[in-house]
N, C-alpha and C positions, 0 to 999 in steps of 0.2 A: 140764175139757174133755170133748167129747163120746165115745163109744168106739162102736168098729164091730164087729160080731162077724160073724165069715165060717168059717163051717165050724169051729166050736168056738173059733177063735182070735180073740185081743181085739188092736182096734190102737186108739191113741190118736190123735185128730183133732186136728192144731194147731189153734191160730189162725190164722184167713183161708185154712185149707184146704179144698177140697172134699172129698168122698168120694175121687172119683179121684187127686187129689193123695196122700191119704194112701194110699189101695191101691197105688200106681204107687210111696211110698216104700217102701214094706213088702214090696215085690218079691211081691203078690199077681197071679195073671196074671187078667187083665180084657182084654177087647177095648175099645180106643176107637178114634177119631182123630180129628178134627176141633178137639179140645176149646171146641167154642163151643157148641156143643148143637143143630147142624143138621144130621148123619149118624144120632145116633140110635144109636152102633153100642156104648154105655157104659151100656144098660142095665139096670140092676137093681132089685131088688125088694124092699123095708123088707118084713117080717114080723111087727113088731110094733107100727109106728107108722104114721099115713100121714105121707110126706114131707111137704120144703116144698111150698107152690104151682109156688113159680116153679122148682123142679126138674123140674115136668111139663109146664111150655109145650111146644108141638106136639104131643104125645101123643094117641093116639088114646083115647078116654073109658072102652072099655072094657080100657085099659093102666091107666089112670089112678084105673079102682075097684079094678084090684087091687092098688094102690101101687106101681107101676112107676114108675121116675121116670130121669131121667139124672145119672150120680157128676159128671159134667165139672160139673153148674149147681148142685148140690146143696150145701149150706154146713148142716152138720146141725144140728141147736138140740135133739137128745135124743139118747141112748144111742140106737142101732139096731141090729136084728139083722138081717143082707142075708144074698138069696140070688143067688148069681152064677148067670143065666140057663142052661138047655141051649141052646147054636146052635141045635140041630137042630129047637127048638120057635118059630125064627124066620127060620130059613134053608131054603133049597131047593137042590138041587146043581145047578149047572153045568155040562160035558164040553168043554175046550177041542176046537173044531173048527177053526178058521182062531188062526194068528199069524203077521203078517204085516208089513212093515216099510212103512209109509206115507210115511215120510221118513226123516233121518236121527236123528232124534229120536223120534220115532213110532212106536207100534204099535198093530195092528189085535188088538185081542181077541176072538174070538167064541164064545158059549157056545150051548150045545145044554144044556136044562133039561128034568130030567127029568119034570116036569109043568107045568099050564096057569098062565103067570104073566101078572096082570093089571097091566099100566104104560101112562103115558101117555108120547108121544116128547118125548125133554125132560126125563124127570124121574132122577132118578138111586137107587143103591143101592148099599150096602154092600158088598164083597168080601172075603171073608175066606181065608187061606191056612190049608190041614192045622194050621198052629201056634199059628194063632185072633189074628196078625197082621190087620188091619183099617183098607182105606183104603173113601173113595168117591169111585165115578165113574157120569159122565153115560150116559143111554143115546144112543147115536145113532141107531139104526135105530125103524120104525114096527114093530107087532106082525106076528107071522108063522102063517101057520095051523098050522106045527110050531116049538114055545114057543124063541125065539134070540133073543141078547141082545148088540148088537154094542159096543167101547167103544176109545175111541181115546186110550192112555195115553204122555204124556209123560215119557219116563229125566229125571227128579228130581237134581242133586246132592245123592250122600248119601242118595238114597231108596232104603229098605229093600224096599219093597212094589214101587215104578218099575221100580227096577235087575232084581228077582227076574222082573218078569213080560218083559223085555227078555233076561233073558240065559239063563234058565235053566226057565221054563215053555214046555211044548209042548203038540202035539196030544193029545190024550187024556188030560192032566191033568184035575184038578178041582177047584173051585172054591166054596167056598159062596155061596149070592147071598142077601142080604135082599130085603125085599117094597121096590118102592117110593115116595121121598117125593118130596117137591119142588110148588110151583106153580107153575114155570116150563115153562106148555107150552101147545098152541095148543086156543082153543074154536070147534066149528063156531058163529059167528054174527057178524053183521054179515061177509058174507063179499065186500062191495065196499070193506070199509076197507085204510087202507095200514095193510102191516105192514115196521115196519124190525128188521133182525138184525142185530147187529154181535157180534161176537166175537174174540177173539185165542186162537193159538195153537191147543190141544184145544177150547177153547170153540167152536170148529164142531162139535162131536159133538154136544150136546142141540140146537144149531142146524139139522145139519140134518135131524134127526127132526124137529122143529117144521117147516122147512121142508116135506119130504115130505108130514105130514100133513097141514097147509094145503092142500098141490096136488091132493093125493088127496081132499080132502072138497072140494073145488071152490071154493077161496076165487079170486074172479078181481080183487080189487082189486090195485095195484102191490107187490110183492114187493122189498122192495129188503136184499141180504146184503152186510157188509161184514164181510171176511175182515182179519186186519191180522198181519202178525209181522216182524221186524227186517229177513230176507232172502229171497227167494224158494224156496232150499233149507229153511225154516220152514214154508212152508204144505202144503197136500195136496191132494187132490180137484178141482183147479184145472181139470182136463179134463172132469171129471164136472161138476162146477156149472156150466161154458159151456154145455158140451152141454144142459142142466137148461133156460138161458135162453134157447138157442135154440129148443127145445121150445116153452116157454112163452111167450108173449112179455109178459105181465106180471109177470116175474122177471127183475130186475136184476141180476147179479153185480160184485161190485167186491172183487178183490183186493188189496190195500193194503201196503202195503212203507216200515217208515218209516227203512230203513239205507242204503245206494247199494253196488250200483249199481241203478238201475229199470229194470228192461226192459219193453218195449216190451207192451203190454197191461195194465200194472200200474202204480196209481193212487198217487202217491208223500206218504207219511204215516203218521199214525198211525190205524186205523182207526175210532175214534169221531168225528177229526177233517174226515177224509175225509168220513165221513155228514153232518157237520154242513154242511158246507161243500155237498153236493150236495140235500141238505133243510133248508133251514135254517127250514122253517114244519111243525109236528109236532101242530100241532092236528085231533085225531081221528083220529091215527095209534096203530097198538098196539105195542107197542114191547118186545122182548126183548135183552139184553144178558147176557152168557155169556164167562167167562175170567177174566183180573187183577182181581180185587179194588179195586183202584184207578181201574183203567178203567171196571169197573163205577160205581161209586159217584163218580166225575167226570159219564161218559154220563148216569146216571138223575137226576143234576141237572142237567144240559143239558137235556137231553130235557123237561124238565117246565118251564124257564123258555122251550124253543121253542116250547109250546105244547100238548104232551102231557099228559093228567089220569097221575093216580100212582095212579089203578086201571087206568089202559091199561098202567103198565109192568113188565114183569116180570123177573128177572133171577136170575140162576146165577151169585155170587161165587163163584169156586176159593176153597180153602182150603189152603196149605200146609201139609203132613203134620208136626207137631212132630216132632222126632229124637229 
């Protein structure tokens, strides 16, 4: 069986383990989380070998000449010697400025970075706590001419990271933040086409940066967002996004409620269902999708059998944080 050496010490790789699996039995401390290989936040570096291929899918090319790869996808096929990354040669710090309770579940995160960080709205990054603890979350706001980073984090059952940023981080905390990734976010062009949003729950945060930016580069085709969570007390921003459509008038808002009771202004269902049912023709429509997992991957196949191409649509699967 394969062996990993980490700082002079040797661990042995089962079978059907990954790198990460055996460092994580070996009580090696490593940052991950997502472990499906779309955070990015489990990287490490062979020193003697290059990895497998498919340990570097999404990596950026010049990661991927220095043999960086990810533990989470990695299944080794030789002895390697790893170097567990410095943070600090991928991270940027943070400064909590605003925590703020959005609902009762919710909270507003906002960071002040100590220098110029390049994202698109929509796309998401890494967070890491003092203890090198590592979830990811969506950006929601558009870029700012001084570098803030806004994010909208749902208290998790059982979440380590959730709970911590809910009960116990405040203003002037800090934060590390990765650069970051994702292809979930809007392109100035073809800016008369429809664009549908649909999201649940926090999946409004890369929504509505997407959204904003759309508004702000002048997209004037119909806007149409559907918000969706069990009760009214679930959603947030409900006043700011009318107001948004009132502004605009080619922005649609639809808040979506698929538990009872529905009050009055609120569209009763489940929010991918709600869209289908008020567009049910998506041909040449650009189509983003953000929240459950499930939702996701039900919509993006709706979505494409109502008419939409699968390079119009884009989508932000949550991933629940393993415990």
């Amino acid at each position: 069986m394969p062996t990993l050496t980490v700082n002079g010490h040797t661990y042995h790789c089962l079978a059907d383990e990954t790198v990460l699996d055996t460092l994580l039995r070996e009580q090696v401390a490593i940052a991950y989380s997502c472990k499906k290989g779309s955070c990015q936040s489990c990287l490490v570096q062979s020193q003697n070998a290059p990895p497998p291929e498919q340990a570097q899918t999404g990596l950026k090319n010049t990661l991927k000449h220095q043999h960086y790869f990810l533990a989470c996808q990695c299944y080794p096929e030789q002895d390697m010697a790893l170097k567990l990354p410095d943070p600090a040669a991928f991270y940027t710090v943070g400064t909590v400025v605003t925590a703020a309770a959005l609902n009762k579940n919710t909270r507003q995160i906002v960071l002040s970075l100590d220098a110029a960080f390049n994202f698109k709205p929509g796309q998401y990054v890494n967070l890491q706590r003092p203890d090198g603890l590592t979830r990811c979350y969506s950006i929601a706001n558009t870029p700012q001419p001084s570098p803030l980073l806004e994010f909208h984090i749902r208290r998790l059952d059982n979440g380590r990271f959730s709970t911590w940023l809910h009960d116990e981080i405040k203003v002037g905390d800090t934060l590390a933040v990765s650069e970051a990734h994702g292809h979930c976010f809007y392109l100035p062009e073809r800016t008369g086409q429809g664009l549908l949003l649909v999201g649940t729950g926090t999946g409004l945060a890369p929504l509505a940066g997407i959204l904003a930016d759309a508004l702000a580069l002048g997209h004037d085709g119909p806007i149409y967002l559907f918000h969706g969570s069990r009760t009214a007390d679930d959603l947030y921003y409900i006043d700011a996004m009318r107001q948004l459509s009132q502004q605009h008038p080619n922005f649609h808002y639809f808040p979506c409620l698929s538990g009872q009771p529905i009050p009055e202004g609120f569209s009763a269902g489940r929010a991918h269902d709600v869209a289908l049912a008020t567009l049910p023709e998506l041909k040449g429509w650009r189509v983003y999708l953000c929240g459950h997992p499930d939702m996701v991957a039900q919509m993006r196949r709706m979505a494409f059998l109502k008419g939409a191409s699968m390079q119009d649509i884009y989508t932000d699967a949550f991933v629940l944080s393993a415990r």
